[in-house]
N, CA, C, O and CB atoms as a CASP TS submission, in Angstrom:
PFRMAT TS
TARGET T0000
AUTHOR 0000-0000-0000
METHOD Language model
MODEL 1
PARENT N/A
ATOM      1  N   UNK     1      49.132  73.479  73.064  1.00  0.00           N
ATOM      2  CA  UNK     1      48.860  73.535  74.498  1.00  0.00           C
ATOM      3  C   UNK     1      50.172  73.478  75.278  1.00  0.00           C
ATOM      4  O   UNK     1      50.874  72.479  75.127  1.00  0.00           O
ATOM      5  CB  UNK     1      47.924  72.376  74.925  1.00  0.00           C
ATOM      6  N   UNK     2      50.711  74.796  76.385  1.00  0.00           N
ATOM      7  CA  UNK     2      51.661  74.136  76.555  1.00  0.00           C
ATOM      8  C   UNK     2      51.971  73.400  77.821  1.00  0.00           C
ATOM      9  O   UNK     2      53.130  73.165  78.164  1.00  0.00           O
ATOM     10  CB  UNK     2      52.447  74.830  76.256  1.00  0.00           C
ATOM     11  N   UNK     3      50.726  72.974  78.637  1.00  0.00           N
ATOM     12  CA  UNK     3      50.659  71.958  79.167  1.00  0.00           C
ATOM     13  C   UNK     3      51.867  70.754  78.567  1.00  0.00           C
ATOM     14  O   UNK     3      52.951  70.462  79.074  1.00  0.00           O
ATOM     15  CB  UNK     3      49.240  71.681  79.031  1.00  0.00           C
ATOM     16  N   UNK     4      51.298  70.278  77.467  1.00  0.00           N
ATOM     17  CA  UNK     4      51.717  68.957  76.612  1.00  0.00           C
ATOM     18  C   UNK     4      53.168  69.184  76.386  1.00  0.00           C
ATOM     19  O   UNK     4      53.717  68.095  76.553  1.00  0.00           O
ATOM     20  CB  UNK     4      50.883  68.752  75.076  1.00  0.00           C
ATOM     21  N   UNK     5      54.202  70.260  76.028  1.00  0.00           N
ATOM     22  CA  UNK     5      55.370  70.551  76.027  1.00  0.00           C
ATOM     23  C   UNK     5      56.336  70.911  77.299  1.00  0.00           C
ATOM     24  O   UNK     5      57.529  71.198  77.395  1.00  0.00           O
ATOM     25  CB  UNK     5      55.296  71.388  75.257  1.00  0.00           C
ATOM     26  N   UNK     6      55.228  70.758  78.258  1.00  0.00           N
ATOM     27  CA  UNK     6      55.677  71.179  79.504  1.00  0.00           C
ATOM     28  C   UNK     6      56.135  69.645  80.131  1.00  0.00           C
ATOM     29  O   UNK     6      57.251  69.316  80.534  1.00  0.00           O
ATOM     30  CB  UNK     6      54.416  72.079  80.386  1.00  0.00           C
ATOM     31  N   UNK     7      54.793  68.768  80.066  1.00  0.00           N
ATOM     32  CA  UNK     7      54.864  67.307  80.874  1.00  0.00           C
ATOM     33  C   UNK     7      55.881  66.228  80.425  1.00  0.00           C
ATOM     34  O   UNK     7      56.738  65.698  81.132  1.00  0.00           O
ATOM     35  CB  UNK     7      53.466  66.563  80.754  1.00  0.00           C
ATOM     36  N   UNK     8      55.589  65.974  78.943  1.00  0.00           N
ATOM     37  CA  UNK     8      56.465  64.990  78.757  1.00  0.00           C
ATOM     38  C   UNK     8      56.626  65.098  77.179  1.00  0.00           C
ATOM     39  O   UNK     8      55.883  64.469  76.426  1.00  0.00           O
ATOM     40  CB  UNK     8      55.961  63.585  79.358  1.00  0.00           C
ATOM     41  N   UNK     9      57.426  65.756  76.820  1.00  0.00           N
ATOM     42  CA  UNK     9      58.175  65.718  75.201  1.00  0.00           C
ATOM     43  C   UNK     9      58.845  64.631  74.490  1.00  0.00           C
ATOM     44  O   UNK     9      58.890  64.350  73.292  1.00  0.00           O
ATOM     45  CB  UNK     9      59.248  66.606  75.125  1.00  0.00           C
ATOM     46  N   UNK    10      59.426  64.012  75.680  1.00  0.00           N
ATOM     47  CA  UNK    10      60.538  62.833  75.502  1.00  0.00           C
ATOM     48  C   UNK    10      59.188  61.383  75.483  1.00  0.00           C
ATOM     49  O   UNK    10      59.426  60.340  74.874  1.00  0.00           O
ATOM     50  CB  UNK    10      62.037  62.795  77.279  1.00  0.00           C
ATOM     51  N   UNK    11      58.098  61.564  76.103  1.00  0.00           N
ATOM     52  CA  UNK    11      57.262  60.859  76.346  1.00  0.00           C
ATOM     53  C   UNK    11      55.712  60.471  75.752  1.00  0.00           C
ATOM     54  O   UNK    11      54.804  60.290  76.564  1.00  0.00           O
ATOM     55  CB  UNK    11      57.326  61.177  77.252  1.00  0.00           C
ATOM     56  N   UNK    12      55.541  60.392  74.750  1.00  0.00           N
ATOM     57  CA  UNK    12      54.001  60.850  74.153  1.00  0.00           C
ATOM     58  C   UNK    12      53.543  60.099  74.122  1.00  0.00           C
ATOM     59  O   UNK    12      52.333  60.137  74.342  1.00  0.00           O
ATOM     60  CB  UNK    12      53.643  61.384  73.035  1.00  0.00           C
ATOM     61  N   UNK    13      54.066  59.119  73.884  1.00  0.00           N
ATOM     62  CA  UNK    13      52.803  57.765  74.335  1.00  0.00           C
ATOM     63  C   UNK    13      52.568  57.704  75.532  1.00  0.00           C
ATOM     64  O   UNK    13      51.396  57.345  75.649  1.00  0.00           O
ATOM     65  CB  UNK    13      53.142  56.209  74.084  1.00  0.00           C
ATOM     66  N   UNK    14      53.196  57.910  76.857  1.00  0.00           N
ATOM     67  CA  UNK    14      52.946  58.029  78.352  1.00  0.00           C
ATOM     68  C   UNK    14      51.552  58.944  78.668  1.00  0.00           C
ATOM     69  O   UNK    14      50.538  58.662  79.306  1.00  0.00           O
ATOM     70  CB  UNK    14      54.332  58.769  79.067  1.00  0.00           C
ATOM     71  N   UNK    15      51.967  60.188  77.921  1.00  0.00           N
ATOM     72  CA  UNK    15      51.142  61.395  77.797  1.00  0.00           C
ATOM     73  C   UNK    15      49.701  60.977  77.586  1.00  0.00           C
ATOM     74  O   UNK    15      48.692  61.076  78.285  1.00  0.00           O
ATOM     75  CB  UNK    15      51.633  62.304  76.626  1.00  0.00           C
ATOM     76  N   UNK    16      50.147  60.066  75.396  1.00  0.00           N
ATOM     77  CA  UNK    16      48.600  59.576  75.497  1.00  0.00           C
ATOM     78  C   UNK    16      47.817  58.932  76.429  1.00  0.00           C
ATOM     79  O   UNK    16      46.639  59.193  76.675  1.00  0.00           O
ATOM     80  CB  UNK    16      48.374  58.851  74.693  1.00  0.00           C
ATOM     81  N   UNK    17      48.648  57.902  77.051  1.00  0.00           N
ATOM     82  CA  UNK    17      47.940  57.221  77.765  1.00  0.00           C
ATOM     83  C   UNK    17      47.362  57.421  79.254  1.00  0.00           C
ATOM     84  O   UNK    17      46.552  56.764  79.907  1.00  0.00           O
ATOM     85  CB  UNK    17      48.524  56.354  77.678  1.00  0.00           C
ATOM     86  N   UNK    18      47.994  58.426  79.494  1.00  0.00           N
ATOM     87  CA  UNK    18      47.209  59.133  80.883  1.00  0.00           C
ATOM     88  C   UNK    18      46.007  60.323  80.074  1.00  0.00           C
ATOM     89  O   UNK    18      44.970  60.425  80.729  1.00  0.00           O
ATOM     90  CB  UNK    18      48.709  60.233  82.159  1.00  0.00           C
ATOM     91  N   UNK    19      46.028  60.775  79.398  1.00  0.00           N
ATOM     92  CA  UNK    19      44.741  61.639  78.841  1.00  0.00           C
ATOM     93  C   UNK    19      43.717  60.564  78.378  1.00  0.00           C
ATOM     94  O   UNK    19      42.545  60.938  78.429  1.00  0.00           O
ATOM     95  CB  UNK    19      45.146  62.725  77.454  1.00  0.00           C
ATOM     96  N   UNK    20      43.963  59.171  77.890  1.00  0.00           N
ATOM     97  CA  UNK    20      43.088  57.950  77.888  1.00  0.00           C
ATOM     98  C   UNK    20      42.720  57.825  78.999  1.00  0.00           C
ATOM     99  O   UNK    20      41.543  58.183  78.967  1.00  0.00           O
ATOM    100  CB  UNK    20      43.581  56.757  77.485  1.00  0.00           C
ATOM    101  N   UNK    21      43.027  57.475  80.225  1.00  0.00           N
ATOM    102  CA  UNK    21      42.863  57.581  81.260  1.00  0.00           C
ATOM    103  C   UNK    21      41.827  58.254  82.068  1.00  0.00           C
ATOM    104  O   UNK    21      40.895  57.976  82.822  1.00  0.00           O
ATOM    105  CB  UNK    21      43.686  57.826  81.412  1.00  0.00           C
ATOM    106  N   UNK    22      42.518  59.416  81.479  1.00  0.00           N
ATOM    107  CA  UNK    22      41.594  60.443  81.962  1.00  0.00           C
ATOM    108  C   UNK    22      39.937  60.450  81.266  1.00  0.00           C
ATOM    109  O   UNK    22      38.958  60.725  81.960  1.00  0.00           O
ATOM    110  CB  UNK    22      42.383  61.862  81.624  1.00  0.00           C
ATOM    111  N   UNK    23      39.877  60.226  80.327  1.00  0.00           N
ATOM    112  CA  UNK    23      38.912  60.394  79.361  1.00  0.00           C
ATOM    113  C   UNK    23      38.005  59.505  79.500  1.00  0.00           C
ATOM    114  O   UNK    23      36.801  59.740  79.390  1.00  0.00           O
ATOM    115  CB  UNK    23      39.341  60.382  78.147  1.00  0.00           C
ATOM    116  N   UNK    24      38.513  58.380  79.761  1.00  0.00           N
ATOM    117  CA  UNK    24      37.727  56.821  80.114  1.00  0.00           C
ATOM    118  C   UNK    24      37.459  57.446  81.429  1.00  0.00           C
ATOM    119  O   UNK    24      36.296  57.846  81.491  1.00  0.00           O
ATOM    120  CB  UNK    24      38.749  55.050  80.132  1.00  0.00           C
ATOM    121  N   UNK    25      38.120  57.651  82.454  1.00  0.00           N
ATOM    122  CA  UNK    25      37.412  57.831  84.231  1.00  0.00           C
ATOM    123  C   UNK    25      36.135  59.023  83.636  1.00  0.00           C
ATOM    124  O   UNK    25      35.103  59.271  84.259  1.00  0.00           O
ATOM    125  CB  UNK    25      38.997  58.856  85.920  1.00  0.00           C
ATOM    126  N   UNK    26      36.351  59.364  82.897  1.00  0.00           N
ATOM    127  CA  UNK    26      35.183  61.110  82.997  1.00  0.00           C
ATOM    128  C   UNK    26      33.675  60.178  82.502  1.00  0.00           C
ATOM    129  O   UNK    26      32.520  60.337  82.896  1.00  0.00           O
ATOM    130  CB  UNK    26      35.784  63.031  81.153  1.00  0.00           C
ATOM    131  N   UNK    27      34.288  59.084  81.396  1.00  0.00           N
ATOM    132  CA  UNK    27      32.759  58.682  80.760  1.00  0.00           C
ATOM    133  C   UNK    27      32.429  57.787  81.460  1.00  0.00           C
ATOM    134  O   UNK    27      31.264  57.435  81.275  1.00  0.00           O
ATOM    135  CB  UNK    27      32.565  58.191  79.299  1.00  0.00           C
ATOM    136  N   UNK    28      33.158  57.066  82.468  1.00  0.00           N
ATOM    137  CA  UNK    28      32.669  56.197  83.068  1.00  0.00           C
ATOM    138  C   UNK    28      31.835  56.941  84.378  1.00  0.00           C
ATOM    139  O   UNK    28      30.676  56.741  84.743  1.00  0.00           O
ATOM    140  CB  UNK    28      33.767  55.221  83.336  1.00  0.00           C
ATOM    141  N   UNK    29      32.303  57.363  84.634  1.00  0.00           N
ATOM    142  CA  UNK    29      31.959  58.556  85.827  1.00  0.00           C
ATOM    143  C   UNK    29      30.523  58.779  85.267  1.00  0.00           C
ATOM    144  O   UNK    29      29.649  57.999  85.645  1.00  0.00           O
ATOM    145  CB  UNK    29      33.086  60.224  85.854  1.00  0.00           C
ATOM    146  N   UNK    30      30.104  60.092  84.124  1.00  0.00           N
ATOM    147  CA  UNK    30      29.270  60.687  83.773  1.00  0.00           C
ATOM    148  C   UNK    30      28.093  59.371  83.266  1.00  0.00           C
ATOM    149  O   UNK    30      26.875  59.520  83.167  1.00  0.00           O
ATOM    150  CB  UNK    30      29.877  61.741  82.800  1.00  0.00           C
ATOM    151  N   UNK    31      28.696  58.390  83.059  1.00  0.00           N
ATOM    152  CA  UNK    31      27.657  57.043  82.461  1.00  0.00           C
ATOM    153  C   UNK    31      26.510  56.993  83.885  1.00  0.00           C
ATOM    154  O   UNK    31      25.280  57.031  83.924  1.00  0.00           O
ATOM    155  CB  UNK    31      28.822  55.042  82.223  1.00  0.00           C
ATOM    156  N   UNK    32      27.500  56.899  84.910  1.00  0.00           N
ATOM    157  CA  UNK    32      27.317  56.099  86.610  1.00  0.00           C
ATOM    158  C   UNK    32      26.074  57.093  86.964  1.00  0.00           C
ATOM    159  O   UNK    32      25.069  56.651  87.521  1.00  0.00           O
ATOM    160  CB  UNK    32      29.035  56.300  88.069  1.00  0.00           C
ATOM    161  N   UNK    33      26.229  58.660  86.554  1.00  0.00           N
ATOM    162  CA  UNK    33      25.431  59.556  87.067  1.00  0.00           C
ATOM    163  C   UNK    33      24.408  59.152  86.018  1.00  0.00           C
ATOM    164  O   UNK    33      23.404  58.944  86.700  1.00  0.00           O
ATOM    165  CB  UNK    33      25.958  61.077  87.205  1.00  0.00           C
ATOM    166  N   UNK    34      24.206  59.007  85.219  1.00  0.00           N
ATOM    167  CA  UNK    34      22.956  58.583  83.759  1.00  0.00           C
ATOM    168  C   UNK    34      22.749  57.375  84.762  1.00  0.00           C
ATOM    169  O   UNK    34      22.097  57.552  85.791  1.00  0.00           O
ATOM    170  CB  UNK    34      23.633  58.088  81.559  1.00  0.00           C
ATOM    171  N   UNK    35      23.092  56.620  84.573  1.00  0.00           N
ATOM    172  CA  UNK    35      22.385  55.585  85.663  1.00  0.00           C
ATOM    173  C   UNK    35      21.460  55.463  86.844  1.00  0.00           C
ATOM    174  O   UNK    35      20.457  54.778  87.045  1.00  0.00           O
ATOM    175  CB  UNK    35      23.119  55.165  86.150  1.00  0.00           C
ATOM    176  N   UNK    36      22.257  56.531  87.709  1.00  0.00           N
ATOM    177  CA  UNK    36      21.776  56.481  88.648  1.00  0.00           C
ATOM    178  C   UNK    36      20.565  57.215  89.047  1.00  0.00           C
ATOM    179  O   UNK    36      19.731  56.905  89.897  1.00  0.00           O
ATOM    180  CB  UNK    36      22.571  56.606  89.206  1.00  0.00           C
ATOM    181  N   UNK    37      20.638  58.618  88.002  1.00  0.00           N
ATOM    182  CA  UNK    37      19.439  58.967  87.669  1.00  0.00           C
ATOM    183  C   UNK    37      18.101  58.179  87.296  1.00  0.00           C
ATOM    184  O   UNK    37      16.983  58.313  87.792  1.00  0.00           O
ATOM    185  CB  UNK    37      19.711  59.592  86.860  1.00  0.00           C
ATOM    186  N   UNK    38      18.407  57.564  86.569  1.00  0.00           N
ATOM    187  CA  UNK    38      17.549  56.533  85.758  1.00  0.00           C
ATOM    188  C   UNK    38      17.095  55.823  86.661  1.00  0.00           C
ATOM    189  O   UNK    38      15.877  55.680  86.558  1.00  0.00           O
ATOM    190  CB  UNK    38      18.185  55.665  84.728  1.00  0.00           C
ATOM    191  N   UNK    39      17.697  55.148  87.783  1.00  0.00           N
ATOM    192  CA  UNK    39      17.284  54.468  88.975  1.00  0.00           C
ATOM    193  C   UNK    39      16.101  55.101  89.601  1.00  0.00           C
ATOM    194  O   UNK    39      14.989  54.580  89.504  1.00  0.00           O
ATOM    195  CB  UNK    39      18.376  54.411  89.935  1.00  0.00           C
ATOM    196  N   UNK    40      16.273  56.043  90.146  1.00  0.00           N
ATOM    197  CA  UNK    40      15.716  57.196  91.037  1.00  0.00           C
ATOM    198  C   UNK    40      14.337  57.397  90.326  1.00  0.00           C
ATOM    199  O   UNK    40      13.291  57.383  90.975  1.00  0.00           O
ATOM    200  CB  UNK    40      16.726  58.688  91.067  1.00  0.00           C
ATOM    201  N   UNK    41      14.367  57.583  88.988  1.00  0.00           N
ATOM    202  CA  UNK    41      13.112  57.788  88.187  1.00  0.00           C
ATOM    203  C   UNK    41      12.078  56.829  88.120  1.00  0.00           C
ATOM    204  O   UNK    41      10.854  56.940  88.178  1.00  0.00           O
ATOM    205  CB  UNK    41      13.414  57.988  86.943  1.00  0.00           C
ATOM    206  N   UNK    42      12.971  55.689  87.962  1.00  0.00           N
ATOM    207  CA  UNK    42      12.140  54.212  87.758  1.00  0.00           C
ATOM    208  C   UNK    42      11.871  53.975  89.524  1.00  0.00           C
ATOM    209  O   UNK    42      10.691  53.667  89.689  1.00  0.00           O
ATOM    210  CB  UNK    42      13.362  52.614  86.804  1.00  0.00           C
ATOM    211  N   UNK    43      12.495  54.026  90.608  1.00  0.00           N
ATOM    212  CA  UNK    43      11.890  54.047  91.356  1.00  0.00           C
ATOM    213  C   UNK    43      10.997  54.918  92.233  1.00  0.00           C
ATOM    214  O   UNK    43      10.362  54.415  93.160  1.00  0.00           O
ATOM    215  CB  UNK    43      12.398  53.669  91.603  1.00  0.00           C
TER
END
């Protein structure tokens, strides 16, 4: 990808840890919408 050779080469654990980041906000996010659905149904 050359995103990843573009951002930070010198840096890959930085890298990992903002694509963690990223990855955790998306499932936490997509959990919130399962939820909130679920709300709506039950009520």
């Amino acid at each position: 990808r050359w995103w990843r050779k573009r951002l930070a080469p010198s840096l890959p654990e930085q890298l990992a840890i903002t694509i963690q980041a990223h990855i955790r906000a998306w499932i936490a996010r997509r959990n919130v919408t399962k939820t909130k659905s679920c709300a709506i149904v039950i009520q």
